[in-house]
N, CA, C and O atoms as a printed pandas DataFrame, in Angstrom:
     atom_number atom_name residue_name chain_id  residue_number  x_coord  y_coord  z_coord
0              1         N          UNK        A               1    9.016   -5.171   -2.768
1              2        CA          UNK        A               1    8.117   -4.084   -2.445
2              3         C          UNK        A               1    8.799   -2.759   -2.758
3              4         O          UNK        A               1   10.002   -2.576   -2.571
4              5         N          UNK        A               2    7.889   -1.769   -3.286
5              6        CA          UNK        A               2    8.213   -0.353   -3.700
6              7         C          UNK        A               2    8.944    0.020   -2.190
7              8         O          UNK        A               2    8.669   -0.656   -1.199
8              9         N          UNK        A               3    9.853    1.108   -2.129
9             10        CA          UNK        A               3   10.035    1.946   -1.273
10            11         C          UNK        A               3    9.283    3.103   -1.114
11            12         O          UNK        A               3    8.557    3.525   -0.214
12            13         N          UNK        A               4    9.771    3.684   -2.643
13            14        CA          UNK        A               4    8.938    5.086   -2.855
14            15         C          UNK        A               4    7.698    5.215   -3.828
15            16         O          UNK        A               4    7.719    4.360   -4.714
16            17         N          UNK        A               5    6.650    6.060   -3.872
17            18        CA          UNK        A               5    5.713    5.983   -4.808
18            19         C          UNK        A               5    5.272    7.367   -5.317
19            20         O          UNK        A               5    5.980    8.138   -4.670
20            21         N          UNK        A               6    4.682    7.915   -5.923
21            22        CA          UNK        A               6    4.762    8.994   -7.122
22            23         C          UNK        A               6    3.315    9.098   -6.942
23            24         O          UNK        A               6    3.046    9.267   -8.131
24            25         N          UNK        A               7    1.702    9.135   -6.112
25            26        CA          UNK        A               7    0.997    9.005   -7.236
26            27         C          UNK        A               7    0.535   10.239   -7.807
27            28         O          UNK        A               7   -0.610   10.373   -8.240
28            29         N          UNK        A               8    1.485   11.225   -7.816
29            30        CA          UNK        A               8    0.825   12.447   -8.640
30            31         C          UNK        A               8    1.955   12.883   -9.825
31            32         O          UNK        A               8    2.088   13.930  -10.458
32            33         N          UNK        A               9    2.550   11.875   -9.837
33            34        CA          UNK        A               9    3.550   11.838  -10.861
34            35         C          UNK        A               9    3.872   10.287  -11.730
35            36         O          UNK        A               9    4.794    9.671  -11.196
36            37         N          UNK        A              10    3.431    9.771  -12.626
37            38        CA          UNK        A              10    3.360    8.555  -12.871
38            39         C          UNK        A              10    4.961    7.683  -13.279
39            40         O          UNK        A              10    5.275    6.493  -13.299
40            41         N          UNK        A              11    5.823    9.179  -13.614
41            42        CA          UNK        A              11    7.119    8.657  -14.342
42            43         C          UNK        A              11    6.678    8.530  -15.931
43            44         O          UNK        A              11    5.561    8.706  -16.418
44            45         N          UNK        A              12    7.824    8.196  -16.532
45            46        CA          UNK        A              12    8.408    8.196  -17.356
46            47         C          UNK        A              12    7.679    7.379  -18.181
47            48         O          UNK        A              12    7.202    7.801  -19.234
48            49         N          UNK        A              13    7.510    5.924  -17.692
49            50        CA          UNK        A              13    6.539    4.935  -18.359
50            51         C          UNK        A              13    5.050    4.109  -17.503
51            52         O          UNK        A              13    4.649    2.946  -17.543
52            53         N          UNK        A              14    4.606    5.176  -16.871
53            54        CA          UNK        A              14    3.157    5.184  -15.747
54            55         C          UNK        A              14    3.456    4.825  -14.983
55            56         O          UNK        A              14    2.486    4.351  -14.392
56            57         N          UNK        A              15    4.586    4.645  -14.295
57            58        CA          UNK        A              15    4.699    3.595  -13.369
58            59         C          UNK        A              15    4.876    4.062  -12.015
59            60         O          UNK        A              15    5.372    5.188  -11.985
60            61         N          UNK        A              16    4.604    3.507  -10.769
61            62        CA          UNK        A              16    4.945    4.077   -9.627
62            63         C          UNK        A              16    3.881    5.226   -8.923
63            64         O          UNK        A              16    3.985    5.909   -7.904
64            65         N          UNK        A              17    2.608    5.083  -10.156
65            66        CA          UNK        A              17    1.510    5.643   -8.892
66            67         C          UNK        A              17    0.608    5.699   -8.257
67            68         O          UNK        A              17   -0.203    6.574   -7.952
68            69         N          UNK        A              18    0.841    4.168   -7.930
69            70        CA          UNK        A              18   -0.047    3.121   -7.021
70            71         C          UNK        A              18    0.882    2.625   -5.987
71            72         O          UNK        A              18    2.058    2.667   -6.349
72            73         N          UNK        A              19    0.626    2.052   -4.503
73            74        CA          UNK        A              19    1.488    0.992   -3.514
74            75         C          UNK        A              19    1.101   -0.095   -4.137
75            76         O          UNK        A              19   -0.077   -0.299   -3.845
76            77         N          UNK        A              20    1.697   -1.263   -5.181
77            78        CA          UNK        A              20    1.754   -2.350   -5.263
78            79         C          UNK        A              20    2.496   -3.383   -4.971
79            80         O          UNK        A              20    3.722   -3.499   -4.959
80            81         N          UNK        A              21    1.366   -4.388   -4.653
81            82        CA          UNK        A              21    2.398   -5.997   -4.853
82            83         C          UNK        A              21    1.542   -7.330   -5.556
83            84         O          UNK        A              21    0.383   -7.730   -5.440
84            85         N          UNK        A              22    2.351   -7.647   -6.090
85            86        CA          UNK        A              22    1.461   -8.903   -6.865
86            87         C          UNK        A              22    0.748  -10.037   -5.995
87            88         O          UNK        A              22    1.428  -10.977   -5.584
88            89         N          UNK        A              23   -0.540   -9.962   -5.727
89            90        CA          UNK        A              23   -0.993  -10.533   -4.630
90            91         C          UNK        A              23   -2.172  -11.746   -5.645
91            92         O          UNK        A              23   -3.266  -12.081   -5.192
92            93         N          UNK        A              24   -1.815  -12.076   -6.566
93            94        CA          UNK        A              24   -2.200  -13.025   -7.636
94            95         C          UNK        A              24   -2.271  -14.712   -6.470
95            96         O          UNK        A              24   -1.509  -14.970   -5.539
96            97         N          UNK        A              25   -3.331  -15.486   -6.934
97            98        CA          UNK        A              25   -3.575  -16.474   -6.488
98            99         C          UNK        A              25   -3.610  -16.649   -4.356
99           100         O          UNK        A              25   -3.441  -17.601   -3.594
100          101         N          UNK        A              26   -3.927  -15.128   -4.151
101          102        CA          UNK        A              26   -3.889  -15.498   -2.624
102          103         C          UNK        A              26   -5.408  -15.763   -2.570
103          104         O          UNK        A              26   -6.292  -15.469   -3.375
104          105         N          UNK        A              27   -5.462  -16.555   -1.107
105          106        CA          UNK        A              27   -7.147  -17.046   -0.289
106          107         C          UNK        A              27   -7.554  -15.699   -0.048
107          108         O          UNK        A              27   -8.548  -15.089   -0.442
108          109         N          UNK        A              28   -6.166  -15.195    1.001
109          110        CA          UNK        A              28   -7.403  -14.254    2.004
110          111         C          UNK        A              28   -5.837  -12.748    2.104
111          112         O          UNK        A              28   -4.830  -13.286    2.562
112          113         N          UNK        A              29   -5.659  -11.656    1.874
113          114        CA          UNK        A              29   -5.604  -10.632    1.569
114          115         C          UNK        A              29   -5.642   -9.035    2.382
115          116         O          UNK        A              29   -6.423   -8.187    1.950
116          117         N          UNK        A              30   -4.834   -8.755    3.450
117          118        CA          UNK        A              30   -5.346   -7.424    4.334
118          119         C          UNK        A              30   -4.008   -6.522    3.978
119          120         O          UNK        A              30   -2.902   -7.047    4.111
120          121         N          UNK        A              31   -4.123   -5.189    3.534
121          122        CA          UNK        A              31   -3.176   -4.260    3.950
122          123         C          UNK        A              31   -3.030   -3.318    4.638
123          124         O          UNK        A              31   -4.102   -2.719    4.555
124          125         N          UNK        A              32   -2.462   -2.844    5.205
125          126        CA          UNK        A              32   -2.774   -1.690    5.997
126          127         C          UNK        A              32   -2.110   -0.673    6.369
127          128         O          UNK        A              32   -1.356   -0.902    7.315
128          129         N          UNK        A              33   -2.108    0.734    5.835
129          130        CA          UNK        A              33   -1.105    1.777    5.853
130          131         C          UNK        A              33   -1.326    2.458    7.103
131          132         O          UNK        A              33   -2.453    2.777    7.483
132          133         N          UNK        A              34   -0.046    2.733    7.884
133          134        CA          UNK        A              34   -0.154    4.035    8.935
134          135         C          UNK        A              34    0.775    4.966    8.746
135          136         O          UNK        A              34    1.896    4.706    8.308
136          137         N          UNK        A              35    0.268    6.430    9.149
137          138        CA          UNK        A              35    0.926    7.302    8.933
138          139         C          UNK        A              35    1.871    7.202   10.295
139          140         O          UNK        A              35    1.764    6.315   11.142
140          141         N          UNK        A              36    3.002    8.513   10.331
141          142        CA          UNK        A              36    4.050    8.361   10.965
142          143         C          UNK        A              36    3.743    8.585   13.224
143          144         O          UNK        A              36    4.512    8.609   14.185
144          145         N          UNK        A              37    2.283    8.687   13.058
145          146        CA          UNK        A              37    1.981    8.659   14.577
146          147         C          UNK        A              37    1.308    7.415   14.839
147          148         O          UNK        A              37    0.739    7.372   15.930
148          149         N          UNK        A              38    1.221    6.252   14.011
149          150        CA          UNK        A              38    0.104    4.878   14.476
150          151         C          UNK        A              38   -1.303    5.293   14.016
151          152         O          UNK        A              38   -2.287    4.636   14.356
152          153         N          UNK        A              39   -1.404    6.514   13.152
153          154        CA          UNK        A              39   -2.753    6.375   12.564
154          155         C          UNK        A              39   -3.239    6.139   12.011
155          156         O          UNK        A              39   -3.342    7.103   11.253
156          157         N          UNK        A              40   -4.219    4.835   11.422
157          158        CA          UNK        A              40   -4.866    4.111    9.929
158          159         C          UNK        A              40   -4.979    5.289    8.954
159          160         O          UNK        A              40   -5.782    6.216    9.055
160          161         N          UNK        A              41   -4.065    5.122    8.002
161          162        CA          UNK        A              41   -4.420    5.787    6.814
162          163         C          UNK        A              41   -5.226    4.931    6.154
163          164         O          UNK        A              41   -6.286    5.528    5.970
164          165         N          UNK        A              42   -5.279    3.824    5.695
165          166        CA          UNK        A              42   -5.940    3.027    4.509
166          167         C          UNK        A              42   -5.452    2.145    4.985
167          168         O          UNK        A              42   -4.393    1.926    5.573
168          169         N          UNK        A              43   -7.285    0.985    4.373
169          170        CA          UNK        A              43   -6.893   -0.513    4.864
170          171         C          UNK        A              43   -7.915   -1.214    3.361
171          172         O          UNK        A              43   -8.781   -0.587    2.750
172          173         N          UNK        A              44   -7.501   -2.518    3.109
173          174        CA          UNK        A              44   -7.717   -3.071    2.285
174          175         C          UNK        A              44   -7.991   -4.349    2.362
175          176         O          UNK        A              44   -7.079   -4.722    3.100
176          177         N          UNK        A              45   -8.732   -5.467    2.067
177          178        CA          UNK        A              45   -8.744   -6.776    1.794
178          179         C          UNK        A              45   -9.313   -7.451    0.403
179          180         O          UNK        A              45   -9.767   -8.545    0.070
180          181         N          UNK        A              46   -9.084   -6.415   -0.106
181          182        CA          UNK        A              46   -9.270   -6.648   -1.252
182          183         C          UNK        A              46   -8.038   -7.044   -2.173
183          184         O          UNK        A              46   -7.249   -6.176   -1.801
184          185         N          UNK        A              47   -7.433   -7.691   -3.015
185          186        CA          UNK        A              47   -6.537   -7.453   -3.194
186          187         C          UNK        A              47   -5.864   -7.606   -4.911
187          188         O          UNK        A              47   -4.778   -7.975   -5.361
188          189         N          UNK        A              48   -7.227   -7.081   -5.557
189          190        CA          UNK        A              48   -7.004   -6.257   -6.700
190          191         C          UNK        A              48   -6.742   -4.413   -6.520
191          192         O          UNK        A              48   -6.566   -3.751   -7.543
192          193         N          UNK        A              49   -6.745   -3.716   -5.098
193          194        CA          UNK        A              49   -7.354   -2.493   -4.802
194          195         C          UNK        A              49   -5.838   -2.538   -4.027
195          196         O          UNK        A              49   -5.545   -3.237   -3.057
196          197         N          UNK        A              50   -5.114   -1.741   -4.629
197          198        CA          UNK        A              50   -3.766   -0.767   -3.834
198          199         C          UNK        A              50   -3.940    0.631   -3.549
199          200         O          UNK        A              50   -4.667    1.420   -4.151
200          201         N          UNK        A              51   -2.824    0.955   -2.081
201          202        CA          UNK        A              51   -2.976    2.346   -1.910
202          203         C          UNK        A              51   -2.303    3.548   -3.294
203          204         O          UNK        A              51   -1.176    3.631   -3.782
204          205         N          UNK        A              52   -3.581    4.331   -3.571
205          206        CA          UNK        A              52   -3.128    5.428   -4.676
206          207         C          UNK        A              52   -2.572    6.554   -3.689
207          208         O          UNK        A              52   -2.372    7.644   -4.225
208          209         N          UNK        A              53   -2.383    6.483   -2.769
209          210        CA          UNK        A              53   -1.739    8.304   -1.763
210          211         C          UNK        A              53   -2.938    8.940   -1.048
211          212         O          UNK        A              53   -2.820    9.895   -0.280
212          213         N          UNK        A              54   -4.556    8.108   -1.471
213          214        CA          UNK        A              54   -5.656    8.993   -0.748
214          215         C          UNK        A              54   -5.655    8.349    0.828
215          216         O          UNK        A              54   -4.760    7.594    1.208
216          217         N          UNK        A              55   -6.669    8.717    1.589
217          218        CA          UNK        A              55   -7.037    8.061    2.787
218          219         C          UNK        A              55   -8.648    7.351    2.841
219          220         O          UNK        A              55   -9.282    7.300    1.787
220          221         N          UNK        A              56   -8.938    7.095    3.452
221          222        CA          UNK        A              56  -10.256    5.907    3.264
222          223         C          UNK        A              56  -11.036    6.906    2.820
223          224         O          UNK        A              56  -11.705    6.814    1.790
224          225         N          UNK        A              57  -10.985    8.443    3.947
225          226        CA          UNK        A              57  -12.545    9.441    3.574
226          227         C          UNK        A              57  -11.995   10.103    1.786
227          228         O          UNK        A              57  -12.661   11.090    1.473
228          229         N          UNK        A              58  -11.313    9.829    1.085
229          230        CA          UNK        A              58  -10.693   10.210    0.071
230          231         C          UNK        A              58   -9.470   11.807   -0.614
231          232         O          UNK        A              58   -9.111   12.339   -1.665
232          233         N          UNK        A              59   -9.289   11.919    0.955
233          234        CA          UNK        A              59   -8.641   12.953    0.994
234          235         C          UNK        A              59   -7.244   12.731    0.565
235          236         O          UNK        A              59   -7.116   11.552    0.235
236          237         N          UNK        A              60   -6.291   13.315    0.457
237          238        CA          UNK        A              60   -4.975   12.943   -0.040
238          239         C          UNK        A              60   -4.104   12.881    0.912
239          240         O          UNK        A              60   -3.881   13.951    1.479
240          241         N          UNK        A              61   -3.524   11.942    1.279
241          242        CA          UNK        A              61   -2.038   12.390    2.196
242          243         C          UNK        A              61   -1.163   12.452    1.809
243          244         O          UNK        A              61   -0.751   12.072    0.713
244          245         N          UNK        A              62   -0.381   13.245    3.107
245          246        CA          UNK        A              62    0.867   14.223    2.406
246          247         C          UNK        A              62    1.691   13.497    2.206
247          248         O          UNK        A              62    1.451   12.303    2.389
248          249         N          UNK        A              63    2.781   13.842    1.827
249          250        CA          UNK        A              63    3.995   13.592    1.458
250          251         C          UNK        A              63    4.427   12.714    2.803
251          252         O          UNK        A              63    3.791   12.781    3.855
252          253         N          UNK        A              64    5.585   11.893    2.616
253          254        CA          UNK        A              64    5.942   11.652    3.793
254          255         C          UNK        A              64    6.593    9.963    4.034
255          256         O          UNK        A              64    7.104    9.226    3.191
256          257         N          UNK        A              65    6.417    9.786    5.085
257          258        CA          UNK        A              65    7.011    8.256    5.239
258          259         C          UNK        A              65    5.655    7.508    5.869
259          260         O          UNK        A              65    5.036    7.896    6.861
260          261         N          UNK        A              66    5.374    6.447    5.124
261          262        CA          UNK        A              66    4.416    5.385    6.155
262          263         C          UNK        A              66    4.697    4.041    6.043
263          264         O          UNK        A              66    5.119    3.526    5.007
264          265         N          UNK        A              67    4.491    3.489    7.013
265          266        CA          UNK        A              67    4.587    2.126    7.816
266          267         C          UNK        A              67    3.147    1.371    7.241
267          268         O          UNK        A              67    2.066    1.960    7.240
268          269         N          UNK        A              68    3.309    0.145    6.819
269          270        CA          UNK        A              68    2.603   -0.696    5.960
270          271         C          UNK        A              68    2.654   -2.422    6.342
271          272         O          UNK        A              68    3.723   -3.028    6.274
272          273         N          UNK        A              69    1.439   -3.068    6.722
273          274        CA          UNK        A              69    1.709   -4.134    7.334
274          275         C          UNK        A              69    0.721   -5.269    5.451
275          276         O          UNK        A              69   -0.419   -5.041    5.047
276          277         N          UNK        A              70    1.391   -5.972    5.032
277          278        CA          UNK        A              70    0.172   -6.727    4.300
278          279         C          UNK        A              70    0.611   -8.044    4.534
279          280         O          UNK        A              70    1.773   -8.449    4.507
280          281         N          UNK        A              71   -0.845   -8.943    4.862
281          282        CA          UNK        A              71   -0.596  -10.253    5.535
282          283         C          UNK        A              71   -1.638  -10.922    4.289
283          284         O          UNK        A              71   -2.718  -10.366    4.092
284          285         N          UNK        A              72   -1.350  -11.816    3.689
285          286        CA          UNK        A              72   -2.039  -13.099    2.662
286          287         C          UNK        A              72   -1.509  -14.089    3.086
287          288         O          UNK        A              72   -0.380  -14.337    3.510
288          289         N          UNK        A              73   -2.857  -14.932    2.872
289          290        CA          UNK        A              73   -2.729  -16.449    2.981
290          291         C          UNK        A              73   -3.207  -17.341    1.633
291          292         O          UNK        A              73   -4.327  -17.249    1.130
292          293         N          UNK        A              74   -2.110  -18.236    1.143
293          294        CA          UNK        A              74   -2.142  -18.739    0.184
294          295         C          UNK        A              74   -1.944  -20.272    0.136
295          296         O          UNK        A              74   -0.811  -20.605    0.483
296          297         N          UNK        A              75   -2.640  -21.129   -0.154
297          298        CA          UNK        A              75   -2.384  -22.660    0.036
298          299         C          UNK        A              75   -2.473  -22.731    1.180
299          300         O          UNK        A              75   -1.663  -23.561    1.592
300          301         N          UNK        A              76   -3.148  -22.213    2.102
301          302        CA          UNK        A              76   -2.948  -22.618    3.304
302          303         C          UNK        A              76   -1.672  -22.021    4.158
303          304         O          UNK        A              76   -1.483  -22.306    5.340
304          305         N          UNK        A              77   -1.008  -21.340    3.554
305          306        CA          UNK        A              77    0.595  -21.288    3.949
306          307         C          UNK        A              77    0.121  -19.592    4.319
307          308         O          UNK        A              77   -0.447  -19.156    3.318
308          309         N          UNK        A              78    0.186  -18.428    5.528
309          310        CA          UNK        A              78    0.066  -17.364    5.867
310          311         C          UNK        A              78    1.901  -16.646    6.007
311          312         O          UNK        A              78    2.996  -16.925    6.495
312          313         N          UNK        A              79    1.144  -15.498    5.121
313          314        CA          UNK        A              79    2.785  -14.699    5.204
314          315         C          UNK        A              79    2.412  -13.407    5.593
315          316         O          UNK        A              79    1.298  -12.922    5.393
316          317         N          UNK        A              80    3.348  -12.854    6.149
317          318        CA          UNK        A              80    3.530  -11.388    6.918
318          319         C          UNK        A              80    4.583  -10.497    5.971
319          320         O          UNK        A              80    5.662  -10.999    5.657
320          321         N          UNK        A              81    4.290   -9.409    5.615
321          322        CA          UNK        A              81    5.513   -8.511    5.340
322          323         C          UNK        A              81    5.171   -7.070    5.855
323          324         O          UNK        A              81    4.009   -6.723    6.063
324          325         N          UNK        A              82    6.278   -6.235    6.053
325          326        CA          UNK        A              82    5.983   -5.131    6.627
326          327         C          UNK        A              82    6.836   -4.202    6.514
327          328         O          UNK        A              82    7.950   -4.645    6.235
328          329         N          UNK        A              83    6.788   -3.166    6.607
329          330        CA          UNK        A              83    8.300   -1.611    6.101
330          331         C          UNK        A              83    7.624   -0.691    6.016
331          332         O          UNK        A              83    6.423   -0.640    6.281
332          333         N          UNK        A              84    8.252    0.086    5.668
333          334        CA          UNK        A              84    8.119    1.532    5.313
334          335         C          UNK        A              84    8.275    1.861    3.634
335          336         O          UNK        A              84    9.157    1.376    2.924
336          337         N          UNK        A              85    7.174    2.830    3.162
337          338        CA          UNK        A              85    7.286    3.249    1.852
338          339         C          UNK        A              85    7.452    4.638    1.728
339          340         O          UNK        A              85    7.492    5.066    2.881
340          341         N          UNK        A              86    7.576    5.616    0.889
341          342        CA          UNK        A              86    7.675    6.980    1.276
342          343         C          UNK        A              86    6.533    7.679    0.025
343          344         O          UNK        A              86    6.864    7.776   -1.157
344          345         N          UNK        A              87    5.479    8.021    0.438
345          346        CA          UNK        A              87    4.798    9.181   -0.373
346          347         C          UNK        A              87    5.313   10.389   -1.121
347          348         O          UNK        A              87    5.447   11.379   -0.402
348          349         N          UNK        A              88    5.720   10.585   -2.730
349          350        CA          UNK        A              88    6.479   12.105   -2.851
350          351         C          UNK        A              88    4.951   12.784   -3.521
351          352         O          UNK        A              88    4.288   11.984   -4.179
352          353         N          UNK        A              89    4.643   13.572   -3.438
353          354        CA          UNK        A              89    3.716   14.044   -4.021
354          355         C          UNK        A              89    4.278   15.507   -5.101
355          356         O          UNK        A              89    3.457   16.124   -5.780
């Protein structure tokens, strides 16, 4: 998993300005970003659809550090991962 992400800066070769993870061949799919007080920034179950830096009403958030929970279930087999990524805008 990314630490940091760019999306108003793509880099060098586009890369880095989306929150991705290769979520290829999962059943079932949730992510979910909070900003640094426990507040839903963006949630997802979709899981062709990563966070770009907006918030659900499409506003942008700032810069900063957020806490990120994404849980898929695949074969039957359910996995948890979770951390922190950092927004640079």
């Amino acid at each position: 998993m990314p630490n940091v992400f760019t999306p108003t800066n793509a880099g060098i070769l586009g890369l880095n300005n989306i929150f991705y993870m290769n979520a290829q061949h999962m059943d079932a799919w949730s992510l979910v970003i909070y900003d640094r007080w426990g507040k839903e920034m963006y949630s997802s179950t979709d899981p062709d659809k990563y966070w770009d830096g907006n918030t659900e009403n499409g506003g942008k958030a700032p810069s900063g550090v957020y806490y990120y929970i994404i849980t898929g279930t695949c074969q039957g087999n359910t996995y948890k991962k979770d951390g922190f990524v950092q927004l640079i805008r």
